[in-house]
N, C-alpha and C positions, 0 to 999 in steps of 0.2 A: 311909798316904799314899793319894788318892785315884786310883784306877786314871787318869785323866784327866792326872796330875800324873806319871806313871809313863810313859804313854805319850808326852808331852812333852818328858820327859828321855831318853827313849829315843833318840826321833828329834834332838832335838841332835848336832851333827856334833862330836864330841870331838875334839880334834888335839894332837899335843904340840910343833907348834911354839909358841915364846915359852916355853918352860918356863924358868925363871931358878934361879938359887940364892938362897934370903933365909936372912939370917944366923941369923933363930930357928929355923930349923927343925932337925928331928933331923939327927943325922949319917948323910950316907949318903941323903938323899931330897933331893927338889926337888917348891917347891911346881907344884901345877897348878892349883889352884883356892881362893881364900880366900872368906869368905862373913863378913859383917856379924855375926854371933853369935859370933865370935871363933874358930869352926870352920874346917880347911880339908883338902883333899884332898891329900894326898904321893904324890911315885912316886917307888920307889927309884931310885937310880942304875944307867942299864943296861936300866931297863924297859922293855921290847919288847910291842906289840900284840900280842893272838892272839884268838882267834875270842868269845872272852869279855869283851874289852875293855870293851866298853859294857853288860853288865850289872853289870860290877865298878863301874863307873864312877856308874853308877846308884843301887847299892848307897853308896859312899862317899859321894855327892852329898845325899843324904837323913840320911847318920848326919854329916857336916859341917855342915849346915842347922841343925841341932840343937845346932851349938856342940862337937861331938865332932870332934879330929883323927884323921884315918884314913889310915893309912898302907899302901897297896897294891904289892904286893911281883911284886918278876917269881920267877924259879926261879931261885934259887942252889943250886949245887952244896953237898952237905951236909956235905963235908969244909972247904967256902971260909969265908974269914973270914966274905964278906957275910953267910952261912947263920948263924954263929955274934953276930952283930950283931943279925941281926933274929928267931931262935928260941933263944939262949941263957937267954931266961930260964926257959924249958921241960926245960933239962935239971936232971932229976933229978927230976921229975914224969912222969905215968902218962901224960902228952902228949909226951914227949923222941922 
């Protein structure tokens, strides 16, 4: 991505008002952003801003472009269901 297209998306004012639920999407996310390649950006349920917001944001923006869903997660507790929804498939692998 060209630094110019980076800086662009940076300064975009993200907001999560209007987040909706749409029936395709994963369980447990809502979309924020859909994009014409069939790509779009998810926040889990619950997701809260913090100081990284908009590099996450930026980060997902460019791999959605691409036609890739990307689903950006806040911190769940590693005992909570959410934790076990969205890193279950890691148990029992050298990433668990």
């Amino acid at each position: 991505m060209a630094s110019s297209n980076v800086k662009e998306a940076v300064a975009q004012s993200f907001s999560l008002a209007g987040v909706e639920p749409v029936s395709a999407l994963s369980e447990g996310f809502l979309l924020y952003k859909a994009f014409g390649s069939d790509g779009r950006v998810e926040l889990m349920n619950g997701y809260a801003k913090k100081s990284d917001h908009k590099d996450l944001i930026t980060i997902a923006r460019y791999w959605a472009e691409q036609g890739k869903v990307v689903q950006v997660t806040t911190n769940p507790h590693f005992k909570s269901a959410a934790y076990k929804q969205v890193f279950g498939a890691l148990n029992g692998t050298i990433y668990e």
